[in-house]
Phi, psi and omega in degrees: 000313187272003180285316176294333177298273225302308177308312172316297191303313163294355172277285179347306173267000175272323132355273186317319174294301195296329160306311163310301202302297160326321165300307185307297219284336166274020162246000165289305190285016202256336185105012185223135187293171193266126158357100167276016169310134190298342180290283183338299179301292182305328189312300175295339168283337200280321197317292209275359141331286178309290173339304176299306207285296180309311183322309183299323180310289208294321194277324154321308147000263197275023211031023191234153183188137181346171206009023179249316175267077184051266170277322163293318177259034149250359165299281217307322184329301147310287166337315160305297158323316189283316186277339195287308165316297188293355166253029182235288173331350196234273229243298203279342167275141221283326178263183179271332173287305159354288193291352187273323173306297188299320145335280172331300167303295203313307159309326152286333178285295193294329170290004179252316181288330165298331176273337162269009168268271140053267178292325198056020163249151200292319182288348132088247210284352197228041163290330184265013154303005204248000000 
């Protein structure tokens, strides 16, 4: 029972994250800077906070875990991938064609660690071609 409560709430927020992140990046890429209201600024640490907490939860859980398994260390690899891009996409790349390219990636990148969560293979959407 609480493994599905867990799950959910880690499906949820990774929804939740990845809808934020898509909201940032088009008004980044709209030309307008991002809102500095402390809610705004704070929201996404809390989002990816919860995210983590559960993620850890879930992998104790389920008994499986990064570099031992597979389909996890190429989530977490990704997932480095996925932020270091959304911060090139949100703040570090120096033009708006920078940031839409990284956007773009970023946006492929969480589709993709999605579909090996999914599969629960490191190849995730192109597991059955293997």
């Amino acid at each position: 029972m609480i493994y599905l409560v867990v799950k959910q709430v880690h499906f949820y927020s990774v929804l939740t994250s990845f809808a934020l992140f898509l909201l940032r990046g088009a008004v980044v890429l709209s030309g307008h800077a991002l809102p500095r209201n402390i809610v705004l600024r704070m929201l996404p640490h809390a989002i990816d906070t919860v995210l983590l907490t559960t993620a850890l939860w879930l992998t104790t859980l389920i008994q499986q875990f990064p570099f031992v398994h597979g389909w996890l260390t190429v989530k977490v690899a990704l997932l480095v991938v996925y932020v270091v891009l959304g911060s090139y996409a949100l703040k570090r790349a120096p033009t708006r064609r920078g940031k839409a390219i990284a956007f773009v990636f970023a946006a492929a990148t969480f589709g993709y660690i999605y579909s090996v969560a999914r599969a629960h293979h490191p190849l995730g959407i192109f597991a059955g071609l293997a």
